[in-house]
N, C-alpha and C positions, 0 to 999 in steps of 0.2 A: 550419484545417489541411486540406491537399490529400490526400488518399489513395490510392494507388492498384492498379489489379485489371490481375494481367497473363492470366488467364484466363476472359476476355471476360462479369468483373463475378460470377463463384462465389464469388470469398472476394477477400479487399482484405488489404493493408499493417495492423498492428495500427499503434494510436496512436502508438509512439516510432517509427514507419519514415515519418510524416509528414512533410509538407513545412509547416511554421508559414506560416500568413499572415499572424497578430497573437498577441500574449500578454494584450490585453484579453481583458475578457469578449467575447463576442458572442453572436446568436440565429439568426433565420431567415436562410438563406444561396440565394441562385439562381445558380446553373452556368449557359453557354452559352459555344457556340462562336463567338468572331467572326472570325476567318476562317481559311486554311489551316493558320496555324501558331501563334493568338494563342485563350486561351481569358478569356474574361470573368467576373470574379465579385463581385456583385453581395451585401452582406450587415449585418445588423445589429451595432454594435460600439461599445463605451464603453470608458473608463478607469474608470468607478462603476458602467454599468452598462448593459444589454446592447442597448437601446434606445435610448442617448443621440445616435446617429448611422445614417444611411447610408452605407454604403464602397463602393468601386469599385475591385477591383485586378484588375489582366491580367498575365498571365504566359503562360509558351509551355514545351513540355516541358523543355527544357533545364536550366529552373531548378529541375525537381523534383530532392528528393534520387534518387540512384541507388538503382538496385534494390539489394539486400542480400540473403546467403546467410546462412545458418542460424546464429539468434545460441549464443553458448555456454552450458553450463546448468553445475548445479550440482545434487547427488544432492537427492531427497524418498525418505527413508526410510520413510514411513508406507506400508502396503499395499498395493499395486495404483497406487502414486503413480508417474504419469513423472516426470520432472527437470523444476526449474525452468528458465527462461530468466535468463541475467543478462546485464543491457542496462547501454550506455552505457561498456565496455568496467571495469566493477570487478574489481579480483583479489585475490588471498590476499593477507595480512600475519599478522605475529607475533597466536596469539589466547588463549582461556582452554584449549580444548585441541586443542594443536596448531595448526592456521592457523585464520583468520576469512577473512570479506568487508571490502576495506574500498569505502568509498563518499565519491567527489569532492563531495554535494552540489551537481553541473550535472546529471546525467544518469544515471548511475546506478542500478542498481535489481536489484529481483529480480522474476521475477511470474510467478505459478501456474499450469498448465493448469487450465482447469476441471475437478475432477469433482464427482458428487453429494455427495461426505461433506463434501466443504469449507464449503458454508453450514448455519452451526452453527443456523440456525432459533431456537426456542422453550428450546434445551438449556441444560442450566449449563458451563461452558466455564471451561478453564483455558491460559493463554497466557503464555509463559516465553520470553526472550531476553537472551542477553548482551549487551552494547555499551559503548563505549568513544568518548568526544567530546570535543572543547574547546571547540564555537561557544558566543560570547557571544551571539549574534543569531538570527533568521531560527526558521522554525518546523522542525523536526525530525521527519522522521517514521520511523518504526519498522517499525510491524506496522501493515497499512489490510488489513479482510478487509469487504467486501460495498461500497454506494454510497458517497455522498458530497453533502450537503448536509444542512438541518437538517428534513429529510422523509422521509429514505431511512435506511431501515434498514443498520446496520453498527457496525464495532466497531474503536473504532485505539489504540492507543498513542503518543505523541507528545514531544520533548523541547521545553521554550519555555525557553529559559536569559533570555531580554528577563525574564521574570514568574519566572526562581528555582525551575520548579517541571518533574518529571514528570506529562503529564496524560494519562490512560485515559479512555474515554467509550463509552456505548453509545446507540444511538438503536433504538429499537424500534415497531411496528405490532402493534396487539392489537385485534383483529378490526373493528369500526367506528370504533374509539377514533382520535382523533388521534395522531399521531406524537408519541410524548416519548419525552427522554433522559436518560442519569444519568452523571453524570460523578465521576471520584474524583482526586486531586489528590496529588504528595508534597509534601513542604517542604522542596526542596533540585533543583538542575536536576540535582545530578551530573555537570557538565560538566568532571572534573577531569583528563580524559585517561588515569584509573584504568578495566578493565574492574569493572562493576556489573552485577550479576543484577538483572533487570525482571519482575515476573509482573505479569497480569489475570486475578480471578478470579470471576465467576459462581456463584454459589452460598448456597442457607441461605436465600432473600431479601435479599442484599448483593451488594455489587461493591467488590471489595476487590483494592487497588491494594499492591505492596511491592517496595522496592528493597532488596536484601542482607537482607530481614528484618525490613525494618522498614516496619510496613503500617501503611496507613490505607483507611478502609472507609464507605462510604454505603450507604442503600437500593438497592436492584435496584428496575427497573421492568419490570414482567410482561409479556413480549410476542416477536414474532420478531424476532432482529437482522439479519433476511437474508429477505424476504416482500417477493414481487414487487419488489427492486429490482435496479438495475444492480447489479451483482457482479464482483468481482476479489478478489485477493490478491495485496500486494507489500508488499514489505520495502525500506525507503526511501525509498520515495516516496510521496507523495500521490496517491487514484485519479485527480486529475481533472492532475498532471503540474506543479501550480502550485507545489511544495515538494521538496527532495532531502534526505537527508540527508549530513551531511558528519562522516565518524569511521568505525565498524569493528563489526560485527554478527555474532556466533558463538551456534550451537546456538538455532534458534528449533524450537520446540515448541508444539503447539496440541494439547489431550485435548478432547472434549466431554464432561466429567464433572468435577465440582469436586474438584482435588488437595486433601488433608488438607494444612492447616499442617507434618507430618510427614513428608510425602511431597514438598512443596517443597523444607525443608531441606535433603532429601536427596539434592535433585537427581535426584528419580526421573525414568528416561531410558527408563523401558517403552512398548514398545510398543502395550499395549495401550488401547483406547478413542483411540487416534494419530487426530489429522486430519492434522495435518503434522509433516514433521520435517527442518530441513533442517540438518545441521550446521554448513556453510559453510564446511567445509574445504578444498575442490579446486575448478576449474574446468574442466570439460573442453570443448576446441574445438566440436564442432558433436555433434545428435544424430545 
């Protein structure tokens, strides 16, 4: 992906304002100018895998996508939270209360300004969303908060309707230790175009996964889910941009403290201990 800085290299285009060169993997990449109006680039690129090839492609400004103004966000209720961005041009539909997001599954998305309270670290954590689907296929992403791959720390929510199931996952860093992660599973994808309440829960020494109520639960593994890695937060999409979701996402919710079984039922909507909260009812134009 091409990037680019209109104030001479201080800050750059974020990843959806890119110009794609491939949807392979790829690695190490070399820039150069070859001549007035032609730029060359030179880089590592596979269909398996990110070494399998040298590439060669030239392109000239023209083909960069155009610059973009300020994409549209969507409120974060939690503390001191700016608004989200919502990319890819999603908007309200019918939801659980009052309107939702919904989301094409091409591009789409939500994704969080950084602040400190957002990586939830070493904490117990509780994570709540509505959603609504019908894909039979393709992976499904939900809630993605910190990296992405099987070494980096983070935490996602996920639908595989292919495998039948909702799947939660966390991967963690525990001071020298290796990277491990723990994953919890339902037994139904829920893809019936019904809205479903989703939590992820942290806590007790478990990680405990429930749709409408009805949970299932593994060991927790002890460690940060968010310790020196890349970081983000987005809702529908994959960090690294390879997955969309396609269906409709109302009232997501993130505490750093494990909700009581009683306090889910209830739909508890407090403020308090908030990392996020976005309800995903409106869209408004630019900030």
């Amino acid at each position: 992906m091409i990037r680019s800085s209109y104030d001479g290299g201080r800050t750059w285009d974020s990843v959806d304002r890119g110009t794609v060169v491939t949807t392979d993997w790829s690695g190490y990449s070399d820039m150069a100018r070859i001549d007035v109006d032609t730029v060359g680039l030179m880089y590592e690129g596979g269909a398996v895998d990110a070494r399998d090839e040298i590439r060669f492609a030239r392109f000239d400004e023209d083909w960069l996508q155009p610059r973009r103004g300020p994409d549209p966000v969507t409120a974060d209720l939690a503390r001191h939270a700016r608004p989200a961005a919502v990319l890819g041009g999603a908007g309200t539909t019918d939801g659980v209360f009052g309107r939702a997001l919904e989301f094409d599954g091409v591009d789409d998305a939500v994704r969080l300004p950084y602040r400190d309270e957002l990586p939830l670290g070493t904490k117990d954590f509780t994570a709540s969303l509505w959603f609504r689907y019908t894909a039979a296929t393709g992976e499904q992403p939900l809630l993605w908060m910190g990296g992405i791959g099987t070494t980096q720390p983070q935490v996602w929510l996920r639908g595989e309707p292919a495998s039948n199931r909702i799947q939660g996952l966390i991967t963690v860093r525990d001071g020298a230790a290796a990277p491990r992660s723990a994953s919890v599973r339902t037994d139904g994808a829920y893809n019936d175009g019904q809205w479903h309440r989703l939590t992820l829960r942290r806590g007790g020494g478990q990680l405990t996964i429930a749709v409408d109520g009805v949970r299932t639960t593994t060991a927790d593994v002890p460690g940060s889910v968010s310790r020196n890695s890349p970081f983000g937060v987005h809702i529908g999409q994959r960090m690294d941009s390879r997955a969309f979701f396609t269906g409709a996402i109302d009232d997501v919710h993130v505490w750093d403290r494990a909700l009581s079984d009683e306090e889910i039922t209830a739909g508890d909507a407090s403020a308090r201990d908030t990392v996020l909260w976005l309800p995903m009812d409106h869209v408004s134009g630019s900030h």
